[in-house]
TORDRENMAR-883367 format. One record per residue (C-alpha): residue number from 1; x, y negated, z; residue in three letters. Coordinates in Angstrom, 3 decimals. Layout:
BEGIN
+------+----------+----------+----------+------+
| resi |       px |       py |       pz | resn |
+------+----------+----------+----------+------+
|  NUM |        X |        Y |        Z |  ALA |
...
+------+----------+----------+----------+------+
//
This chain:
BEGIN
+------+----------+----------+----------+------+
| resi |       px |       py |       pz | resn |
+------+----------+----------+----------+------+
|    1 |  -59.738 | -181.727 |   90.583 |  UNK |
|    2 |  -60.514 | -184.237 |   93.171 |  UNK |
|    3 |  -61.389 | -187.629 |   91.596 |  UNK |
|    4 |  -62.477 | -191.352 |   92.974 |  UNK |
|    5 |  -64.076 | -193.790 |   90.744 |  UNK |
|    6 |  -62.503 | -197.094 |   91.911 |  UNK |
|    7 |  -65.466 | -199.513 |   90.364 |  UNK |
|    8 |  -69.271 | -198.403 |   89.706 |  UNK |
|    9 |  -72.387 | -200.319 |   90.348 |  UNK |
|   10 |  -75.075 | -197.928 |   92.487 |  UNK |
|   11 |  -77.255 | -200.546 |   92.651 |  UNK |
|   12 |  -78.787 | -199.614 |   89.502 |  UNK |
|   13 |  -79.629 | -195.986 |   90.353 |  UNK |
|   14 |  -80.674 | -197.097 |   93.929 |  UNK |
|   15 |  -83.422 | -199.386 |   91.466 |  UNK |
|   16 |  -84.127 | -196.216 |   89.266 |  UNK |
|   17 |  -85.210 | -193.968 |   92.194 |  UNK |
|   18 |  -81.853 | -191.698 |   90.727 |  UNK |
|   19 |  -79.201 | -192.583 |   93.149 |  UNK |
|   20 |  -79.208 | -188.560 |   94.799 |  UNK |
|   21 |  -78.881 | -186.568 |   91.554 |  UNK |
|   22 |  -76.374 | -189.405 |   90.616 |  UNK |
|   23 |  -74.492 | -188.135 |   93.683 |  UNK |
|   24 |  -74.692 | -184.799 |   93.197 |  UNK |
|   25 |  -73.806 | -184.809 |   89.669 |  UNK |
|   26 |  -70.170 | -186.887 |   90.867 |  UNK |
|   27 |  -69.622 | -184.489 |   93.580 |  UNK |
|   28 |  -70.153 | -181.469 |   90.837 |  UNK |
|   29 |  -67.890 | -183.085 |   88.509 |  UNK |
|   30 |  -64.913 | -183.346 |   91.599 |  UNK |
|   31 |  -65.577 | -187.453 |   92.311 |  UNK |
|   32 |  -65.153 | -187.271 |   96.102 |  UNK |
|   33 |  -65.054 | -190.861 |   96.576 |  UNK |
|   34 |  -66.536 | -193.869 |   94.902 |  UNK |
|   35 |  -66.264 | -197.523 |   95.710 |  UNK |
|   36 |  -69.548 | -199.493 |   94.755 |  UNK |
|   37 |  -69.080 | -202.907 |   93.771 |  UNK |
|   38 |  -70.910 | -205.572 |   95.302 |  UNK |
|   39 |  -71.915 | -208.913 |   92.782 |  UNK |
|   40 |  -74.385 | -211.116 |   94.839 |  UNK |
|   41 |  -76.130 | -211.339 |   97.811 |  UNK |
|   42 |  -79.060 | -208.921 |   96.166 |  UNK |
|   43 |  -76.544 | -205.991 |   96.040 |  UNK |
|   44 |  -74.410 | -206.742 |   99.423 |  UNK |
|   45 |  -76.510 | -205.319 |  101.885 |  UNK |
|   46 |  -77.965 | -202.393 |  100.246 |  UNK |
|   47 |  -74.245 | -201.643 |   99.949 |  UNK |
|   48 |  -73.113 | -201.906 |  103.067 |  UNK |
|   49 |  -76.507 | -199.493 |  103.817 |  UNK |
|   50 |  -74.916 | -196.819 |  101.439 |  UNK |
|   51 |  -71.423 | -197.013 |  102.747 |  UNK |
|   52 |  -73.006 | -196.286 |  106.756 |  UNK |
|   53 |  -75.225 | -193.554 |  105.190 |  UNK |
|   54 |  -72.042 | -191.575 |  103.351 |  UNK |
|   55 |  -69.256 | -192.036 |  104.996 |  UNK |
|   56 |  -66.103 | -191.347 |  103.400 |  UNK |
|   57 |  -67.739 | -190.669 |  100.276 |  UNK |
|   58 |  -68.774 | -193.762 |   99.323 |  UNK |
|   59 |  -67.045 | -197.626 |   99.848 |  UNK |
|   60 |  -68.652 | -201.336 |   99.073 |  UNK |
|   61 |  -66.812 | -204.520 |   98.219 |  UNK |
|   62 |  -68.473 | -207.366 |   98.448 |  UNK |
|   63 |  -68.166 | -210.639 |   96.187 |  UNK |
|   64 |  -69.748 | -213.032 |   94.082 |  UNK |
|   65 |  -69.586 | -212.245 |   90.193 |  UNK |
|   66 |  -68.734 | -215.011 |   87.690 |  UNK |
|   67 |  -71.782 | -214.237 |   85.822 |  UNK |
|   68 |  -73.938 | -215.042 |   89.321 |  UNK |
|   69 |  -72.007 | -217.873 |   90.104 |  UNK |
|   70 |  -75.416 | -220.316 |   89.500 |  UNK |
|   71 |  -75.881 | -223.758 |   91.003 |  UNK |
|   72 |  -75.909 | -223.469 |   95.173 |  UNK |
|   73 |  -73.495 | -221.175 |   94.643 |  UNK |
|   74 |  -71.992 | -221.785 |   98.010 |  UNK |
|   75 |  -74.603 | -220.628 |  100.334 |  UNK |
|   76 |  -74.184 | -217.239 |   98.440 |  UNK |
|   77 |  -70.162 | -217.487 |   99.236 |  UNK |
|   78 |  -70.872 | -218.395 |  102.871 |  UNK |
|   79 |  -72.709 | -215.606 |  103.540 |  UNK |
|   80 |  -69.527 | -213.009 |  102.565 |  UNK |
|   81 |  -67.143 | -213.431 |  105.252 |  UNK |
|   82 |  -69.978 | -211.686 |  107.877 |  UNK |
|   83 |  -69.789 | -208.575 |  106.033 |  UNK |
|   84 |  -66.458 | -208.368 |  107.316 |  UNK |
|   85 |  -66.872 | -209.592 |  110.830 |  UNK |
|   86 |  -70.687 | -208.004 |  111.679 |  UNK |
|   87 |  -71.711 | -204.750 |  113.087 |  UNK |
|   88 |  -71.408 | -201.968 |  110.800 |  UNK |
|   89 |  -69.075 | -200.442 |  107.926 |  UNK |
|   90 |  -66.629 | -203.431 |  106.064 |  UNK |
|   91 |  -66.135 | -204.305 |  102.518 |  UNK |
|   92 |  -62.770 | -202.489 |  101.766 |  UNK |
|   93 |  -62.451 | -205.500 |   99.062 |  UNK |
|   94 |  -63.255 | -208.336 |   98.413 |  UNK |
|   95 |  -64.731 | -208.765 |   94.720 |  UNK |
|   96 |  -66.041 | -208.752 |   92.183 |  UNK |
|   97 |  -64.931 | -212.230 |   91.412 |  UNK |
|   98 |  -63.226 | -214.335 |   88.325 |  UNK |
|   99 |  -64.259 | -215.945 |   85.410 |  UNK |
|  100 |  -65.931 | -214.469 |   81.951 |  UNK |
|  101 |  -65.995 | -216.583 |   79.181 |  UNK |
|  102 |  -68.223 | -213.814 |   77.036 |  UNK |
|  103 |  -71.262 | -215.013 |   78.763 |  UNK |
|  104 |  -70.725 | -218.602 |   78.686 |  UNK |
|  105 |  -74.033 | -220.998 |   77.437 |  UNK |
|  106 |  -73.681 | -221.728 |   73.441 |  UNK |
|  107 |  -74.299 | -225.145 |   74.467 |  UNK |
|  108 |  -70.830 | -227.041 |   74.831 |  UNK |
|  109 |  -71.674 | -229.270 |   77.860 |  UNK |
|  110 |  -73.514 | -226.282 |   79.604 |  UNK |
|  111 |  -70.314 | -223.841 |   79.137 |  UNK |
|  112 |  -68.217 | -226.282 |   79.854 |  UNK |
|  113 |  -70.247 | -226.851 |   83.531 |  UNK |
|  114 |  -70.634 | -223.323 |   84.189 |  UNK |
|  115 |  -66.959 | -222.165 |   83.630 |  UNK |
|  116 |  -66.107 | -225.042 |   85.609 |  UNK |
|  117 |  -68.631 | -223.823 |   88.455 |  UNK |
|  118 |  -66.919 | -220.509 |   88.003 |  UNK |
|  119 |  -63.992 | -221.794 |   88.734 |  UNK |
|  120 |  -64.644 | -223.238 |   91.910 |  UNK |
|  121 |  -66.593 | -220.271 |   93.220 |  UNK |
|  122 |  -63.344 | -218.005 |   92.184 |  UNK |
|  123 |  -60.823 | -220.041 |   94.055 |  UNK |
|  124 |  -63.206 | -219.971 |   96.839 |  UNK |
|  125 |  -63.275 | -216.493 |   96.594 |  UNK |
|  126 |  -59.617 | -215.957 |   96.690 |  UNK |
|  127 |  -59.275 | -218.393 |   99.363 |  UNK |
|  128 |  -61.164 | -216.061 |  101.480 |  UNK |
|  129 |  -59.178 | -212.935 |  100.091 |  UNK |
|  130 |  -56.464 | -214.255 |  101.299 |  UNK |
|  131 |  -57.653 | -215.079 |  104.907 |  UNK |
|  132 |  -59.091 | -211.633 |  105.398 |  UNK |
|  133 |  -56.070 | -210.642 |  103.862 |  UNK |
|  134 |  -57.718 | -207.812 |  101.809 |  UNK |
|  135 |  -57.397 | -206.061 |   98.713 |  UNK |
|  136 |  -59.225 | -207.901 |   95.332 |  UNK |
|  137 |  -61.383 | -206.972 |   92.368 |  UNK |
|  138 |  -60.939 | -209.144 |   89.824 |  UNK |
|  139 |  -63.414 | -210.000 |   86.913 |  UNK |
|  140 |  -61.598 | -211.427 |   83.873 |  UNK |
|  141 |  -63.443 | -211.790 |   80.662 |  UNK |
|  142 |  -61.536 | -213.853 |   78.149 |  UNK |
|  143 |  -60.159 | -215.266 |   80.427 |  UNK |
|  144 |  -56.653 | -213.676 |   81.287 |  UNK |
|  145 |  -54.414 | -216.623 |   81.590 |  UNK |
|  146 |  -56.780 | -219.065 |   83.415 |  UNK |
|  147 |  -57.170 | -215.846 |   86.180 |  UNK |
|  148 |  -53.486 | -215.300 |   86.956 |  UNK |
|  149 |  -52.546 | -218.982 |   86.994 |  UNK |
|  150 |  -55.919 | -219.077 |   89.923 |  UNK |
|  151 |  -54.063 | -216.188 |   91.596 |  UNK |
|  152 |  -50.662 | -217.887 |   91.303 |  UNK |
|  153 |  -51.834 | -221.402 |   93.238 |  UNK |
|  154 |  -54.272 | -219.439 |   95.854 |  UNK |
|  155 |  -51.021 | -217.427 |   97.320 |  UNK |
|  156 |  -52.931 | -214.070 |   97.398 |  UNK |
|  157 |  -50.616 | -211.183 |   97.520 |  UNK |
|  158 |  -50.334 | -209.637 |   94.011 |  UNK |
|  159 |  -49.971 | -206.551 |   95.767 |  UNK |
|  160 |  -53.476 | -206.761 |   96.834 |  UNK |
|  161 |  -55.382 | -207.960 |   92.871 |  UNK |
|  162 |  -56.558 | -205.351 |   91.060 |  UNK |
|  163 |  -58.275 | -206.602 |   87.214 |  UNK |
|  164 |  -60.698 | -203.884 |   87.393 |  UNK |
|  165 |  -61.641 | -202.949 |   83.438 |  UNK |
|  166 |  -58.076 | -203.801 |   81.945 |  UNK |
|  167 |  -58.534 | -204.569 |   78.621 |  UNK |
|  168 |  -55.717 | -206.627 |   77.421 |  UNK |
|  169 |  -52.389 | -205.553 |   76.039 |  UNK |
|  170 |  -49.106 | -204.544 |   76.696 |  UNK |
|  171 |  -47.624 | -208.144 |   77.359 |  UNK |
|  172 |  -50.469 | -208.914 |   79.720 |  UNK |
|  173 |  -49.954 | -205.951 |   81.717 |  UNK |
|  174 |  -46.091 | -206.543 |   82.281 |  UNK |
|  175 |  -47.487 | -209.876 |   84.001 |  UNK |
|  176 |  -49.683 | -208.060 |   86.670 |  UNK |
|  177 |  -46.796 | -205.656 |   86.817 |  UNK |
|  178 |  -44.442 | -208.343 |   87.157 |  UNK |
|  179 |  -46.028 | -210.079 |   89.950 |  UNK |
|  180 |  -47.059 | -206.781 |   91.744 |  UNK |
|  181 |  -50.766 | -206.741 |   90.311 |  UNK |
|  182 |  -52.852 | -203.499 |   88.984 |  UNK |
|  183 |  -54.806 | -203.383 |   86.308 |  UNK |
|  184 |  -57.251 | -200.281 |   86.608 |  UNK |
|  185 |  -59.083 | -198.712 |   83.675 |  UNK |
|  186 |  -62.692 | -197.254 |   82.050 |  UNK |
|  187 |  -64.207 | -195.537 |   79.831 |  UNK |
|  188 |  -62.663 | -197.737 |   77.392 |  UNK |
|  189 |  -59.699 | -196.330 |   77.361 |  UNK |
|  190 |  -61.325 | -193.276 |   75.325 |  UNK |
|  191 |  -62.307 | -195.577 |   72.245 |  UNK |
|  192 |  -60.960 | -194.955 |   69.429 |  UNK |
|  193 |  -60.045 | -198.533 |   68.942 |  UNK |
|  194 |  -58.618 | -199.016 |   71.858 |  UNK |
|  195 |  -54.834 | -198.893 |   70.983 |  UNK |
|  196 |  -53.738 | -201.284 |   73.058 |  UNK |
|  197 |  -55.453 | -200.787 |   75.912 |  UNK |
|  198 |  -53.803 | -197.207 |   75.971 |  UNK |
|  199 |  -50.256 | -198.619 |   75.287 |  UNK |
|  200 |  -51.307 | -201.106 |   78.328 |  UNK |
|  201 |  -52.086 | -198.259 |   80.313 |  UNK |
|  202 |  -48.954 | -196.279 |   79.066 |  UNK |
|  203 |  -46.903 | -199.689 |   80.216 |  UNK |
|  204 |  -48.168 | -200.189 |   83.920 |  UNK |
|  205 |  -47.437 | -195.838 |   83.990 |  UNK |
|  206 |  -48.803 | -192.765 |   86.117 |  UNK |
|  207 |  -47.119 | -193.859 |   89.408 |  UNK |
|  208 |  -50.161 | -196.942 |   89.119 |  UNK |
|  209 |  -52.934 | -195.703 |   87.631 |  UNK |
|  210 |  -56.574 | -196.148 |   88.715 |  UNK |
|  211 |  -59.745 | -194.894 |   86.945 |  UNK |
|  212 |  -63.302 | -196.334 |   86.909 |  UNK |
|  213 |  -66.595 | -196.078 |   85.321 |  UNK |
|  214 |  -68.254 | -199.654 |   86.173 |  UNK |
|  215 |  -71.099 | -197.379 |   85.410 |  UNK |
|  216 |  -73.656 | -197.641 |   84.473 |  UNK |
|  217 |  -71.228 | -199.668 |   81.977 |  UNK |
|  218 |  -68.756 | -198.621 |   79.441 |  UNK |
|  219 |  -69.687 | -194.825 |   79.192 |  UNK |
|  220 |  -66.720 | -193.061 |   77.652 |  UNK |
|  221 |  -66.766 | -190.035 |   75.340 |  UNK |
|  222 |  -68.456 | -187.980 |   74.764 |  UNK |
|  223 |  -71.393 | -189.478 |   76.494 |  UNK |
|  224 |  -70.715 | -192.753 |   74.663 |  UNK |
|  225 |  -74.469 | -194.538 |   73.690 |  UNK |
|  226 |  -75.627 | -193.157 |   77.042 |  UNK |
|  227 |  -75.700 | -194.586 |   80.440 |  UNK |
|  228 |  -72.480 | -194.393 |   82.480 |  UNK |
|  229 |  -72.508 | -192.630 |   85.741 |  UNK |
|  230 |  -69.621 | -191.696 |   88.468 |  UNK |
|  231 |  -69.717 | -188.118 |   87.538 |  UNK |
|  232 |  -68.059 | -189.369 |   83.904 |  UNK |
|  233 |  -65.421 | -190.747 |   85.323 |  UNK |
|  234 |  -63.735 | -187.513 |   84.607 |  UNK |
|  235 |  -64.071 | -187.714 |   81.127 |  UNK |
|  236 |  -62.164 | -190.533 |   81.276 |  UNK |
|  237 |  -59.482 | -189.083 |   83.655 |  UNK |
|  238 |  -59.212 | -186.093 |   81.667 |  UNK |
|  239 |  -58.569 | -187.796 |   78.428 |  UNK |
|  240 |  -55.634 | -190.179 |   80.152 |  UNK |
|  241 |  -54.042 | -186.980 |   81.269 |  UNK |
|  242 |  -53.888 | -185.636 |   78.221 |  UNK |
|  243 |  -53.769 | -188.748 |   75.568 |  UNK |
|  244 |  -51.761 | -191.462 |   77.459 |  UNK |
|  245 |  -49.612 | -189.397 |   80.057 |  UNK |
|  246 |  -48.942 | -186.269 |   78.945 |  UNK |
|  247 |  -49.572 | -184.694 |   82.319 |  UNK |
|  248 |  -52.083 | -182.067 |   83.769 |  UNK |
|  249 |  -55.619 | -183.231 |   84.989 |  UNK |
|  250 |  -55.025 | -181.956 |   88.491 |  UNK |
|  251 |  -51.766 | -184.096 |   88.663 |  UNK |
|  252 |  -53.535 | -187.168 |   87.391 |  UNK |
|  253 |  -56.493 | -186.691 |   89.327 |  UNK |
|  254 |  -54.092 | -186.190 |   92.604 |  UNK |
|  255 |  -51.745 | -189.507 |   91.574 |  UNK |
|  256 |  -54.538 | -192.035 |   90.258 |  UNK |
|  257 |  -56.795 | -190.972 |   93.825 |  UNK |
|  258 |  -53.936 | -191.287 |   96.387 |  UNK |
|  259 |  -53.280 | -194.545 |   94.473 |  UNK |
|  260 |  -56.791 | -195.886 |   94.955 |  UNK |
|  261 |  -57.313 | -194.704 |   98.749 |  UNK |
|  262 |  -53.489 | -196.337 |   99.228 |  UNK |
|  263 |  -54.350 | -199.747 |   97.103 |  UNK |
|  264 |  -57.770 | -199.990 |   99.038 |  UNK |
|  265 |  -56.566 | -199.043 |  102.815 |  UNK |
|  266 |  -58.527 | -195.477 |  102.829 |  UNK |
|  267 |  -57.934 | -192.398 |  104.976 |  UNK |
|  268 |  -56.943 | -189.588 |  102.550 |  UNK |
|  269 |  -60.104 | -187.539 |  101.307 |  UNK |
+------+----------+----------+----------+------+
//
């Protein structure tokens, strides 16, 4: 069963002194391609140093998370569009970007300012998606409505957004679907409360589905209350086979990888 986790953070195993085993364990558990996802300057170029050292095994996007979206944001933005145009492996997206409300300041004034920064940085961010014309990770965190009317007015191909960590419902899914979006999905959609976010996945079908971890986020079960790693991602893939689709594990692995390496421009593995 070959398997590619569309959205995990390495930095944090780089950090650790763990990211080999990490690797090892992934490639035991089938994962033969990863994509990790870049969220500020601190992570860019240790990414783009782990995409030249494993080729084809594992990808970087680069972007500028909501949550690091901090006054002089823009100097952090300007620096993004060399990662595509330097020496060396490219971002295959651009992302994470968006808005998250979850982590907004208690203080009215101060969320008020920082969503407001958010904002700015995000249609900044999709302003340069759509000149590189590459694919997009989106970040959206409470925040559903306020993302897709961004995407709307930036003219970014819908064919290109993915809202990495879908966790709304059915209705919000027939608008990505609608307009041509993806939503993909993590261990989250193992939960037992979790409902809708299976019917969500049920909605948007096979023929589109992407897995993640966002590891070391989000660990599904069994290994829930533990780290997340790449290697679980299978877990999670295994469980959507049998509990949303009703197929085999080798067919979903096969159908949710081709549809990753197809939505982010990748050779076949």
């Amino acid at each position: 069963m070959a398997l590619f986790d569309t959205h995990t953070h390495l930095e944090t195993f780089v950090r650790a002194g763990t990211l080999e085993p990490a690797l090892a364990r992934a490639r035991d558990a089938g994962v033969t391609g990863m994509i990790t996802i870049g969220t500020s300057p601190e992570d860019w170029e240790v990414y783009r140093g782990l995409a030249r050292d494993r080729p084809g095994v594992v990808y970087y996007s680069a972007g500028l998370h909501p949550c690091a979206v901090a006054p002089g944001w823009e100097s952090a933005h300007a620096q993004l569009e060399s990662f595509w145009t330097e020496g060396g492996p490219a971002p295959v997206a651009l992302g994470e970007v968006g808005l998250d409300r979850f982590h907004l300041p208690k203080d009215a004034a101060e969320a008020e300012a920082t969503f407001s920064r958010q904002q700015e940085a995000f249609r900044a961010g999709l302003s340069l998606a759509k000149k590189l014309g590459c694919p997009i990770v989106i970040h959206s965190r409470g925040a559903f409505a306020e993302c897709v009317e961004m995407i709307d007015a930036s003219g970014v191909d819908w064919r290109k957004v993915v809202f990495h960590c879908f966790t709304e419902g059915e209705p919000e899914m027939a608008e990505l679907t609608r307009r041509g979006g993806v939503g993909s999905f993590t261990g989250i959609l193992t939960y037992k409360n979790a409902a809708n976010i299976r019917a969500a996945a049920k909605t948007q079908g096979l023929a589109r589905f992407m897995v993640e971890t966002d590891a070391p986020y989000l660990t599904p079960t069994p290994h829930r209350g533990k780290p997340n790693e790449p290697a679980f991602v299978r877990h999670t893939a295994e469980f959507a086979a049998r509990e949303v689709f009703g197929v085999g594990e080798e067919e979903l692995a096969a159908v949710s990888t081709a549809n990753a390496r197809r939505f982010f421009g990748l050779s076949a593995g």
